[in-house]
N, C-alpha and C positions, 0 to 999 in steps of 0.2 A: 669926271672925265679922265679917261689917258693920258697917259703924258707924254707917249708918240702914236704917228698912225697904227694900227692891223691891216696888214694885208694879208686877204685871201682868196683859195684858186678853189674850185671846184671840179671834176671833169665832169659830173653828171648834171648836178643843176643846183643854184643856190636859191633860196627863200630868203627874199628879206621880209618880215614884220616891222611893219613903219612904228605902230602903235604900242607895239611890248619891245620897239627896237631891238630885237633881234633878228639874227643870220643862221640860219642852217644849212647848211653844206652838206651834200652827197658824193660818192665815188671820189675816191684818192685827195681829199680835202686836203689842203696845206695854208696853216694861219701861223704867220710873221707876228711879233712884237718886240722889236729893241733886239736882245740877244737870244729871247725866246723864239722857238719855233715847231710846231706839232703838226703831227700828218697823221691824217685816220678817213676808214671808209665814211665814219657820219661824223659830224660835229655841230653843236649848238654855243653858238657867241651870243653873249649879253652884253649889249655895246652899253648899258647903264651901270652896271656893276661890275664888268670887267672879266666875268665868270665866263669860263669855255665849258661846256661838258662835250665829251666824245666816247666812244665806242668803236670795240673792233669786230670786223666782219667774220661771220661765220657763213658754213654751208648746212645743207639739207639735216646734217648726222649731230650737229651742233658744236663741231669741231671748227677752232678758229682761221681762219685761213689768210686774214690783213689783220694788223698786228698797231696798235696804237703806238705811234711814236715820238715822244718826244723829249728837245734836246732845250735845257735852261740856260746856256752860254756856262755852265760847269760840270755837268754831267749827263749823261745819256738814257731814257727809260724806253722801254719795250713792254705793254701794260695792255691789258684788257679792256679797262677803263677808265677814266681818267675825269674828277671837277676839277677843276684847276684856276684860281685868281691871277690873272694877270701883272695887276696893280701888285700886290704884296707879297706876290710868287709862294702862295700857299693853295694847298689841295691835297685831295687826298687820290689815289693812286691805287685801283685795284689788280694782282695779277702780275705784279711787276719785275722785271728783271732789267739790272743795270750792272754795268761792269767799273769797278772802282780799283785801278791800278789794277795786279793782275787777277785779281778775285771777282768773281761773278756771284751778285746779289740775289736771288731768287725770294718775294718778300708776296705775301695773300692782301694784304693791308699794307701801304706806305701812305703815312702822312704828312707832306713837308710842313714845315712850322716856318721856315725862315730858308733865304738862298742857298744856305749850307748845311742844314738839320732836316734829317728825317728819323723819325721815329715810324719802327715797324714792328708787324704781329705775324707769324708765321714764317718764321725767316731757315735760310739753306744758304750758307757760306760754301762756295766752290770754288775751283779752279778750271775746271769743264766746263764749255763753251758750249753744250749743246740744252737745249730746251729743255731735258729730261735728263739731268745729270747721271753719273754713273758712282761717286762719290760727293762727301761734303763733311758740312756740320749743320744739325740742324739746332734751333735755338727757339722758345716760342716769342720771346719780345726782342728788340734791340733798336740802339741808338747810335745813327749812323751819321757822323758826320764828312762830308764829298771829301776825299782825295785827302784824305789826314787817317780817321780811322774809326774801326765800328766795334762797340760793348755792348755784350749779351746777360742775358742770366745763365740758367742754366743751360747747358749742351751736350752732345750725345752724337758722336758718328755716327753716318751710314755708309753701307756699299749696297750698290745696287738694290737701293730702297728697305732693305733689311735695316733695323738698329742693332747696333752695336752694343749691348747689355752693361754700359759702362758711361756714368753720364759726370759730366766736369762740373764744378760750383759757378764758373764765370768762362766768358768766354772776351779775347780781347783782341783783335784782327788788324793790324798798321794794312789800311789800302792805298799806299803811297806808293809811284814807281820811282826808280832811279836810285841814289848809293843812300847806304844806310849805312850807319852805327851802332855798337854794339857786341855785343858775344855772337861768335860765330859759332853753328854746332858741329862737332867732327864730321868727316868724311872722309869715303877710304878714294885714294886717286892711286893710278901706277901712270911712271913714265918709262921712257925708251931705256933708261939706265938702271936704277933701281928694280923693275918689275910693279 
């Protein structure tokens, strides 16, 4: 059993199954738990196991057009598709992008393990806010712990989807906002008096 209610909204129409005690939800679905909360065009609750799966809606061309959303009471995913445990806040997370401090995560595979660890396989460190970045890092594994920081293996720039013929041994990303410490790198500044 849970350990608080689920509430959930459907717009279109919800299915309960008494017998496999499950819930399926159509159009604009949004299911509550404690500090969790996800929204997606479809979703399946297993009120025995605690298990959500959901999916995002696409059109005629197979292009996504509702975007699976959901937020853990510590970070934020935007994911294609999404199992997800309730109870012990593990799942795995296809398609996914989260923004971590000022860097945007773009990951083919995330699997959380725990409220703060996810480990991921296809991953694109950015700063570009747009779904199709214009630069980055690309990495193919990494381990990302929420709002502290994420390690990679090997990495390789890109710009505008080209690589960069130059690849780093590690890669090591602080996603924390606010004041840091530390060595700062040059820059050049002029003011009113100096030039």
């Amino acid at each position: 059993t849970l350990s608080a209610p689920v509430t959930y909204v459907a717009q279109d129409s919800a299915i309960g199954l008494v017998q496999g005690k499950t819930i399926e939800l159509y159009g604009k679905a949004k299911t509550e738990y404690g500090p969790s909360s996800l929204e997606a065009p479809y979703m399946k609750l297993n009120q025995a196991t605690g298990i959500v799966t959901a999916r995002s809606g696409k059109d005629s061309t197979g292009a996504i057009t509702d975007y699976v959303k959901m937020n853990d009471g510590q970070s934020e995913y935007q994911s294609d598709s999404l199992n997800y445990n309730f109870k012990n806040q593990r799942g795995v997370i296809r398609g996914t992008i989260s923004q971590q401090g000022e860097m945007f995560v773009h990951s083919q595979i995330a699997k959380k393990v725990n409220e703060n660890t996810v480990y991921a396989s296809g991953n694109f460190f950015t700063t570009c806010n747009l779904d199709h970045p214009h630069f980055g890092f690309r990495a193919n594994r990494a381990k990302i712990v929420n709002k502290k920081l994420a390690v990679t293996g090997a990495v390789r720039p890109e710009f505008d989807s080209v690589p960069v013929p130059i690849y780093l041994p590690s890669g090591f990303y602080p996603l924390y906002q606010g004041r840091h410490s530390g060595v700062l790198a040059p820059s050049f500044e002029t003011n009113d008096q100096e030039g």
